[in-house]
N, C-alpha and C positions, 0 to 999 in steps of 0.2 A: 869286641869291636861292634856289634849285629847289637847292643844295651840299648846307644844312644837314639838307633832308629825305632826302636821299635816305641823307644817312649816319645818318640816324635809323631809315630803314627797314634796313638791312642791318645794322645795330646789332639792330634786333628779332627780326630774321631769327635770327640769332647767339643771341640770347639765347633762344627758342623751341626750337631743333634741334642747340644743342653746347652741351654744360658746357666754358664757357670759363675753367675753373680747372683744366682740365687739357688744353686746348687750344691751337696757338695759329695764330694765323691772321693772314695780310698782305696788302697788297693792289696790285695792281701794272699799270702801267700804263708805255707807252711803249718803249726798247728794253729786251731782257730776253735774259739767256742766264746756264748757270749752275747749280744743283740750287735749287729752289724746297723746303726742308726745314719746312713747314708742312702743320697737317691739314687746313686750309681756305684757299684762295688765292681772294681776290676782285679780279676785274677788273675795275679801275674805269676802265678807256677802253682804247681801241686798245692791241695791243701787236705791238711789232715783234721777229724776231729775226734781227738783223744776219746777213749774209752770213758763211759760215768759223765761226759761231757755233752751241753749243746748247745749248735751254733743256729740262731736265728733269723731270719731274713722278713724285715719288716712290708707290710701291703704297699704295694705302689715302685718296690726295691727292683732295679735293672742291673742285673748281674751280669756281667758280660768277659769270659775268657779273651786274654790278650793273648791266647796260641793254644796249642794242644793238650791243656791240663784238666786234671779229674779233680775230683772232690772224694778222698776214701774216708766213709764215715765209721767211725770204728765208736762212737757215741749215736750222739741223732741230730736229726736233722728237723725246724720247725719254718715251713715255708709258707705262711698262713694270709693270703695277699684276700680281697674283697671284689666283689665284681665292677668292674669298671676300673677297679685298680690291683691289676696283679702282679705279682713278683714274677719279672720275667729272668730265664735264662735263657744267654745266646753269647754268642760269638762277638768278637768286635772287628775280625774280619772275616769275611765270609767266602772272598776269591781263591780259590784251587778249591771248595768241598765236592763237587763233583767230580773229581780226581778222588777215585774210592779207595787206591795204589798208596793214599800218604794221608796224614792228619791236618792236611791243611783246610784252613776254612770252616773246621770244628773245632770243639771241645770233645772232652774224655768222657764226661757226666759223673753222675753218683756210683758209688761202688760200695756194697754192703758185703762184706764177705767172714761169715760165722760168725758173727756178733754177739755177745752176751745175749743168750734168750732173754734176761730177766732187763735189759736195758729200756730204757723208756723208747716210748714208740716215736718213728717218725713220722709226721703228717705235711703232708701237702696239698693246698688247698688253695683254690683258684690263682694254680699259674701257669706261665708259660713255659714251653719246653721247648727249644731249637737248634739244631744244628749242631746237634748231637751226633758225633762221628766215631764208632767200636772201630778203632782199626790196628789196635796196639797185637801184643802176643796172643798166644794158643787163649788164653783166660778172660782177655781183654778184647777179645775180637765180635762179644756179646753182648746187643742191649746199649743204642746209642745214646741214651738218658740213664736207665738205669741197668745196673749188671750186679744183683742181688743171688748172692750164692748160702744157703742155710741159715735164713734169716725171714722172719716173717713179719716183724711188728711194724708196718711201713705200712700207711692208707693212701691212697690217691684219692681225691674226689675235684669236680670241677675244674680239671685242668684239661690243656689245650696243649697238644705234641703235635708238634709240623716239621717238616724235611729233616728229620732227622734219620740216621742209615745206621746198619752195621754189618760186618761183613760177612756174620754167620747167621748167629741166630738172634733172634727180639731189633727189629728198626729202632723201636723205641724203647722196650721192656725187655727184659730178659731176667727169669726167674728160674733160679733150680733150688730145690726143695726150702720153697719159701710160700707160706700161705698167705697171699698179702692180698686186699681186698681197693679194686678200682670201680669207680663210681661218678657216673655222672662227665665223663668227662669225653673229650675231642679227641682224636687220631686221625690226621690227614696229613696225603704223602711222604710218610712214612717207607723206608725201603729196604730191605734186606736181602742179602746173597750175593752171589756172581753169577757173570751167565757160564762160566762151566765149574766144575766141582771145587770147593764144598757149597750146594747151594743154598739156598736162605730159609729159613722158616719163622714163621712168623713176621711177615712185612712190617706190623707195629708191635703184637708183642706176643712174646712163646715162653711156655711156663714146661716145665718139665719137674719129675716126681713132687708135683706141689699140689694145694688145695685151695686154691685162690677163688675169690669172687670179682664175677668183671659183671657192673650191674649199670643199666641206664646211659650206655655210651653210644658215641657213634662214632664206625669208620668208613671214612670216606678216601679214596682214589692210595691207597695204601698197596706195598707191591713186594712180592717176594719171585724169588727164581725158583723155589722148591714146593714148597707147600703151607698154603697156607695165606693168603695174600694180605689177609688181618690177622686173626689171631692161629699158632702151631700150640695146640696141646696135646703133650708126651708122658706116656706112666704119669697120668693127673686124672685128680677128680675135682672140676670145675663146674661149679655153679655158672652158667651163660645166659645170662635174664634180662629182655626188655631191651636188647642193645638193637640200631639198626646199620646193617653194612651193604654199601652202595658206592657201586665202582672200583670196588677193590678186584686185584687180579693176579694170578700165582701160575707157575706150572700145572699145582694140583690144588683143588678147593681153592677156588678163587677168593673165598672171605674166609671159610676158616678150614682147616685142617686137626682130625684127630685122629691119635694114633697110640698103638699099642697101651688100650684104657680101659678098665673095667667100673667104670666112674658110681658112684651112687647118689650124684648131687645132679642136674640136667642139664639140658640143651631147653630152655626154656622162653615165648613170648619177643620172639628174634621176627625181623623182619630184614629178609635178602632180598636187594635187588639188582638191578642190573651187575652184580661181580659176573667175572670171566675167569677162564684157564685156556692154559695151551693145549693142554691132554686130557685128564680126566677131572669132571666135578666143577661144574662153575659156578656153584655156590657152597657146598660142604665133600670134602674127601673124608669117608671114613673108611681106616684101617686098620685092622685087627681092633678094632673099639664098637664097645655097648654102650652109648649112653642112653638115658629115654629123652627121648624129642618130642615137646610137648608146645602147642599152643605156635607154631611158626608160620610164617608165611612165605613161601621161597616161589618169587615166580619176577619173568624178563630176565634171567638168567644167561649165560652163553658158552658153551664148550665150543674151542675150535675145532676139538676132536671128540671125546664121548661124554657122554651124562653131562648137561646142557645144567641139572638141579644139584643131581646128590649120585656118590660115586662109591661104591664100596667093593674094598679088597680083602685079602688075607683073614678070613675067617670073621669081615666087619660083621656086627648084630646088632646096631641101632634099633629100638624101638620107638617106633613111630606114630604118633596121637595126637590129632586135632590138629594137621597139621594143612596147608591148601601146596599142592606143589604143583603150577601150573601156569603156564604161558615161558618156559624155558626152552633154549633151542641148542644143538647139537646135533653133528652129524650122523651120529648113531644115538639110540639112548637119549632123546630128548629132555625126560624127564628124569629117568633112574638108569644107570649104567650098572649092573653088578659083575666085576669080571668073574667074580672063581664061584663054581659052587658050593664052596664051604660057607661063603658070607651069603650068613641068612637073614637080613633086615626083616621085621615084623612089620603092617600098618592096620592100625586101626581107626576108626573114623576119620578117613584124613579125603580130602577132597585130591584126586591126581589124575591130570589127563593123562587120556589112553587109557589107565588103568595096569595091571597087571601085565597086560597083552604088549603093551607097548615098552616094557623093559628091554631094555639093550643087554647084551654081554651076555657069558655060559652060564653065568648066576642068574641072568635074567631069564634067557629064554628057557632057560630049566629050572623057572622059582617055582619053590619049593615049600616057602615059608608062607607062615600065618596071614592073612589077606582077609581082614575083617569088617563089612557094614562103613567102606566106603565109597563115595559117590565119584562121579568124573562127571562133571560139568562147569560151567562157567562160574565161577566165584563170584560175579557184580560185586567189582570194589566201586569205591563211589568215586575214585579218579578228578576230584578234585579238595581244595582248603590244605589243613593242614597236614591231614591223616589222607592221603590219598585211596590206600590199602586199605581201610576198613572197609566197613561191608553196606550197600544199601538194604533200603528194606525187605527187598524182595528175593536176597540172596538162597539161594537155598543151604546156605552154608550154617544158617540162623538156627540154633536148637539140635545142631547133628550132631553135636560131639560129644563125647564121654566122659565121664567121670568115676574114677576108681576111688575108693576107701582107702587103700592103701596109698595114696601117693601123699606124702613124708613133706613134698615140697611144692604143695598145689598153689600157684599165685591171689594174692587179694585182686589184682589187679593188671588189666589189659597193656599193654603197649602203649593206651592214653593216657592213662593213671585213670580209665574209668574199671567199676566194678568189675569183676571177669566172671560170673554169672550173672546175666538180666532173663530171667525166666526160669524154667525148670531145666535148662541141661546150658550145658556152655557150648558157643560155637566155635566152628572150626575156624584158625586162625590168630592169628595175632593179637587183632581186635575183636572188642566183642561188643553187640550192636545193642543198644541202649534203647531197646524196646518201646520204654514208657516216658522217652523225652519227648517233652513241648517246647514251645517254643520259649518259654519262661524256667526251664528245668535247665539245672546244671548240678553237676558233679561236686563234691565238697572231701577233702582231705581229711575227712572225720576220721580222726585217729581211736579205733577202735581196744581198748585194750583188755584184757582175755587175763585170768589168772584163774587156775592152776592153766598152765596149755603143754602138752595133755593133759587132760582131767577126768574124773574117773566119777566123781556124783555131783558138788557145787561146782561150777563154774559162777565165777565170778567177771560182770560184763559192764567198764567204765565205759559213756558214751564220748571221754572225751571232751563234753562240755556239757553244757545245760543247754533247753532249748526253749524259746518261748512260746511254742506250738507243740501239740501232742505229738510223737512219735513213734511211729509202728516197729516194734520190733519182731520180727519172724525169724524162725531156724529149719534150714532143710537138710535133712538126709541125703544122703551122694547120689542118694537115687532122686531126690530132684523134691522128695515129699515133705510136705512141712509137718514138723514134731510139735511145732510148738510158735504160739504166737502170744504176743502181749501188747499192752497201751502204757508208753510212758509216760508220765502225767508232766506238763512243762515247769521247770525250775529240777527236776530228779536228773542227775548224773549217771547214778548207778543203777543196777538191776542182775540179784542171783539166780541162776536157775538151777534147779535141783533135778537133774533127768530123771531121777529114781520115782519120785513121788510124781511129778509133771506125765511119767510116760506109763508111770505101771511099772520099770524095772525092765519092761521088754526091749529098749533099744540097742539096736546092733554095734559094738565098737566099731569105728574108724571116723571118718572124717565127716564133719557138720560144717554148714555153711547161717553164721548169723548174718544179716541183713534188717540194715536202718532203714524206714522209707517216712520221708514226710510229703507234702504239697511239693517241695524246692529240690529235694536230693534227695541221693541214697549212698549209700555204702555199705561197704560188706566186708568181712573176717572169716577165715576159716581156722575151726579146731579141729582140737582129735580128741573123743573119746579112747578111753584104751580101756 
């Protein structure tokens, strides 16, 4: 009896937001694989995509659930839309979804669950996500876009996730032992949990025993009730690079939450600000987790109760590098809260007001840990344009920070896509301040490429392109010294170096930094000798 109405409402739908005299639109339920060559696809119940199968959704394609159904992909999935015109998904009604008790006013999303490892991957690439609603069973209550259980071959890039909820874990994501790699892409208001038990983690998205890369994103006003208000990673080791989170807000770790991790990939080139929590951490809760924290910026920060920055429990051991953590507020623990004395955080060259002295918590006032060749003063970000958080000229943040041989996973590149060494040491920070620019210098996406990397005598160094002006090329040891310099003549692409004969044989293995410099730009690359 409920048939007729509903194809009356999606019919009104239709008739209010597409001129359907130059439209045309289907609606599809069930198995599906195949090009879906329509401007509007309605999905009027479940849809399956057979295994060895895939279902495709053309650039500019508006997808939109007539009630509470999923898409389980048991093949793949190709959602490849262009900027300006992207494949949106959403809902075609959107009244009851703040009613988080019932599936109304969502959809189900994607569901990957044990997939043929060997299946083709799924890619999605500039589109929309929304109103995405996990409110089904114990399995289904994860990940209001996507709920990926032991399946990795799934990329995100360039895509845009808004209001979409779930009632556990991931708002928008939810990944358990799935390595799958986000990039580039939006997360705003995003929500997860309840306000009393089980509560949320992950506001946008929480990956548990996985190995996921989340690179160049931003989240913005995202919320969970447990931990985590952006991103909850659990038994993971996550690459977190270049992303920035601002306004997000959780119980604990207002932007991101890590937990029980022994990670070997980083906390890398992140810039936090204004997130919040109700209790502990209003920018990162670590517990019982190591990872190295390298290159951040965490400051405006706010705890309604302790550690205003960064919060650690249960045996946390973050190690912490280049990092500025300063201008956060909290009522205890401004800056670092550490409750227990087993978590023993390290810092090394990292700029923190107060300093040591001002830690909060029995891990604080009884820190114990490593406390290395950092300063507590005013970082002078330059507080306006686009980058407000870099650094002016006068920072003392310029040239303080460190650089190890050993780090495996050291950035080409700042939070601006500018170089991330301009001198002899990198600075503390996110951004890294651009020394030798005029007012005619800019930055170039010179894609630098490197073969053997690591390499052990020739390296081999493509510039990329040709250039019609000379161009310097230098290489410096981690300690800041240059090994080796050359002139590349204009119309040459390439250029080998042979560390063996160029240095005598004496050069220390680990990490080298090449660096382009013409009149206009520069760029830079780093290897690894081994």
């Amino acid at each position: 009896m409920n048939k007729p109405i509903v194809v009356i409402q999606v019919l009104a739908f239709l008739l209010n937001f597409y001129d359907t005299g130059h439209s045309q639109t289907i609606l599809i339920q069930g198995n599906q694989s195949g090009i879906l060559d329509a401007d509007t696809v309605m999905i009027a119940g479940n849809v399956t995509v057979p295994a060895g199968e895939q279902l495709k959704f053309k650039a500019g394609t508006m997808v939109l659930a007539t009630g509470h159904f999923r898409l389980d992909v048991n093949g793949s999935i190709s959602a490849i839309g262009e900027p300006g015109s992207p494949v949106v998904f959403s809902v075609a009604d959107t009244a009851g979804f703040s009613n988080y008790a019932t599936g109304r006013g969502g959809w189900d999303g994607f569901h990957f669950n044990g997939n043929d490892p060997l299946s083709d991957s799924s890619v999605f690439k500039y589109c929309r996500f929304e109103y995405g609603k996990a409110v089904g069973d114990s399995l289904g209550k994860m990940g209001g876009i996507f709920n990926i259980r032991d399946f990795g071959r799934i990329s995100v890039s360039n895509c845009t996730f808004i209001n979409n909820y779930a009632y556990h874990w991931g708002g928008a994501i939810f990944t358990e032992s799935g390595d799958i790699r986000i990039s580039c892409s939006t997360f705003q208001g995003n929500v997860c949990g309840q306000s009393a038990p089980p509560y949320g983690y992950g506001g946008a998205v929480c990956f548990r025993y996985s190995r996921p890369e989340i690179f160049g994103c931003e989240f913005t006003g995202n919320t969970s009730t447990g931990i985590g208000g952006a991103i909850s990673l659990e038994y993971t080791d996550a690459l977190v690079s270049n992303n920035r989170f601002l306004d997000n807000f959780s119980g604990l770790g207002g932007a991101l939450g890590y937990l029980r991790s022994a990670p070997a990939r980083i906390v890398e080139g992140n810039l936090f600000v204004n997130n919040s929590c109700l209790f502990f951490g209003g920018a990162i809760a670590f517990i019982k987790a190591c990872p190295l924290v390298l290159h951040n910026t965490i400051t405006d920060n706010h705890s309604s109760s302790y550690g205003g920055a960064v919060y650690c429990n249960d045996s946390a051991a973050p190690v912490v590098v280049n990092t500025i953590i300063h201008g956060n507020q909290a009522g205890e623990g401004a800056q670092l809260y550490i409750w227990d004395i087993l978590s023993a955080p390290e810092f090394y060259h990292c700029n923190i007001q107060g300093g040591k002295e001002a830690f909060g918590g029995t891990g604080g006032i009884g820190f114990h840990s490593v406390y290395s060749n950092n300063i507590d003063t005013l970082p002078d970000f330059l507080n306006n344009g686009p980058h407000p958080y870099s650094l002016q000229s006068n920072s003392p943040c310029i040239n303080k920070g460190m650089f190890d041989p050993g780090w495996m996973f050291y950035p080409d590149k700042d939070l601006s896509g500018n170089p991330r060494i301009d001198g002899m040491l990198p600075d503390i920070g996110a951004y890294e301040y651009q020394n030798d620019l005029g007012s005619d210098f800019h930055i170039v996406s010179a894609d630098i490429k490197v073969s053997p990397n690591p390499f052990s005598d020739l390296l081999c160094i493509d510039l990329g392109k040709t250039y019609t002006e000379p161009v310097s090329l230098n290489i410096f040891d981690g300690r800041g010294i240059r090994v080796h310099s050359a002139m590349i003549d204009p119309g040459i692409q390439s250029y080998t170096w042979n560390c063996n004969i160029h240095n005598n044989g004496v050069l220390s293995k680990g990490v080298f930094i090449i660096k382009l410099i013409s009149p206009d730009f520069q760029a830079a690359r780093v290897v690894i000798l081994k």
